[in-house]
Residue, then its C-alpha position, 0 to 999 in steps of 0.5 A: x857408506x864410504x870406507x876407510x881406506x889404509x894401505x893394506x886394507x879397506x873398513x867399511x861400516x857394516x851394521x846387523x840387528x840382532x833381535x830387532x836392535x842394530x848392533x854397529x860393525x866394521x868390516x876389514x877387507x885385505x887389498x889384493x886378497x880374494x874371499x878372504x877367511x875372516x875373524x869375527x872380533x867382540x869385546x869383554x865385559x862391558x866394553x866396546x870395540x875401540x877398547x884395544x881391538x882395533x890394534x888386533x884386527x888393523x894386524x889381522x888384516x895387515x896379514x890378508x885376513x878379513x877381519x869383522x869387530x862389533x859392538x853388543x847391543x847397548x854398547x858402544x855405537x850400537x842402538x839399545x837400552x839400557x846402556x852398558x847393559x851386560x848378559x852372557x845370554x844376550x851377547x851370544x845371540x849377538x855372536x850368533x847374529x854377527x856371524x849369521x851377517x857375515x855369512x850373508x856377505x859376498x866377498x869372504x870365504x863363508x867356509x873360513x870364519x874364526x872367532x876371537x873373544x878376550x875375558x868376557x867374551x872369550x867365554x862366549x867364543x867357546x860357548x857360540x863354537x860349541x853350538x855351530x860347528x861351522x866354525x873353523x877357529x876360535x881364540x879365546x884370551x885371557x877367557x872367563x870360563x866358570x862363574x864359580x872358580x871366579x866367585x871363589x877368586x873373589x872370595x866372600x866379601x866381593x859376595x856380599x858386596x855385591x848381592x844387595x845391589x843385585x837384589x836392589x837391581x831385580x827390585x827395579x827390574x819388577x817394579x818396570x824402573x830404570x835399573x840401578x847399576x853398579x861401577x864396572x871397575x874400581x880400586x880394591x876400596x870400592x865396590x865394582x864388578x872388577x875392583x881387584x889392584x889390577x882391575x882399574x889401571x889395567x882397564x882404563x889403559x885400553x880405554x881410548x882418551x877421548x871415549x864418552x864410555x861411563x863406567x858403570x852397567x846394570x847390576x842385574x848382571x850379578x844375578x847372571x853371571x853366577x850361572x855361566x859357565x863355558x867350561x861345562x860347553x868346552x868338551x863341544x868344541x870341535x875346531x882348533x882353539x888358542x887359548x891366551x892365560x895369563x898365570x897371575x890374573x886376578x880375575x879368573x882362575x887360571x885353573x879353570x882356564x887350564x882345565x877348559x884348554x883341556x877339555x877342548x880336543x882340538x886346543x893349544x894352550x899359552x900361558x903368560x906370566x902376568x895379570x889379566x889386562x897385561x896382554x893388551x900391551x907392551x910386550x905381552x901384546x907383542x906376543x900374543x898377536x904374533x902367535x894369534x896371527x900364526x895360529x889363524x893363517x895356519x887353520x884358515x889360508x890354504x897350504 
């Protein structure tokens, strides 16, 4: 396919299945630099990858890193159903997948591969890194990394909110029905998976104005969810790790976060003095991508 061009970089279309599902990726590739080191990019909780990471990667690439950013199956332009359809299990082997395309590309440094996850999958950056410790980086932001710090968080009326819709869900899923789903963010008068006073209007701003993205997912993920804890994998992740928390996130415990930058031997921790969608933004993005590029040229260009 014909690739994009820019002045610094060229994108082109670069698809992978993943359990016999294509899944839609673009490959950023600096001008002018030779098997680059490349930064494998996915999104967070029921996102897609328009969702504000293109200004990361186009900055990624901008610097004469490769950049590759995917969306799961079921999301965004990636074949699947049901749509929107959010499981820790089934992103990681995508991650395993995406990384297993990138290692069969010819024209970047299969020795220099980092990974970049925010929130959700910032999670799944760790756990994928604990298991392939081929990989020579990650940067986990803003990172959800223990269901049940986070179930805390939210506290007993989020709980009992959201397990009539899970039981309704798992019901469906017995009976081979279409699954019932449940909002992905709303304001705090609402039931959603994210309905926090943050949650909706710092979403939403990554959201770009013309995306046909319908907020909502299968209510199965309730059930999941409860179960995945990356803090348990951190102790397994042998290379350098960046670790973005924000102090006043409504979402996930930073704590938690904390203790998992902790448990990682080789980690730097950055805290920023704001809520979960704040980095994505104004000054806090300003911040943090500078620190994230210093970090990356650091463990993957030569000295």
């Amino acid at each position: 396919m014909s690739p994009k061009e820019n002045h610094t970089f060229t994108k082109i279309t670069s698809d992978f299945t993943s359990k016999h599902i294509r899944c839609s990726g673009e490959l950023y590739l600096p001008k002018d630099v030779q098997n680059p080191p490349i930064v494998i990019m996915a999104h967070g909780f029921a996102a897609e990858r328009t969702f504000g990471l293109p200004a990361y990667a186009d900055h990624f690439a901008s610097h004469g890193l490769a950049v590759y950013l995917f969306d799961y199956r079921c999301f965004g332009d990636s074949d699947g159903e049901p749509r929107n359809y959010v499981d820790q299990g089934r992103h990681i082997q995508d991650w395993q997948a995406a990384i297993g395309h990138v290692r069969s590309l010819s024209n970047i440094n299969k020795n220099k591969i980092a990974l970049w996850g925010s929130s959700f999958s910032g999670g799944h950056v760790i756990v994928t890194a604990a298991k392939d410790h081929e990989i020579a980086a990650i940067i986990a932001q803003v990172p959800f990394v223990d269901a049940i710090s986070t179930t805390f968080k939210l506290g007993f009326k989020f709980l009992a909110q959201a397990a009539p819709h899970a039981l309704h869900d798992l019901a469906r899923i017995i009976m081979f029905r279409t699954p019932h789903y449940v909002k992905v963010i709303s304001h705090p008068n609402e039931f959603a998976i994210m309905n926090t006073p943050e949650s909706y209007p710092g979403y939403s701003s990554i959201v770009p104005k013309d995306s046909a993205w319908e907020n909502k997912c299968p209510a199965r993920i309730i059930l999941k969810f409860a179960l995945y804890r990356p803090i348990t994998s951190a102790h397994k992740v042998q290379c350098p790790a960046l670790v973005m928390l924000a102090e006043n996130d409504s979402l996930v415990d930073a704590g938690a976060v904390e203790k998992t930058a902790n448990k990682m031997p080789n980690s730097t921790l950055v805290k920023y003095p704001f809520g979960h969608f704040d980095i994505y933004n104004g000054e806090g993005f300003t911040d943090a991508i500078k620190k994230q590029t210093e970090f990356l040229m650091t463990h993957l260009t030569p000295n």
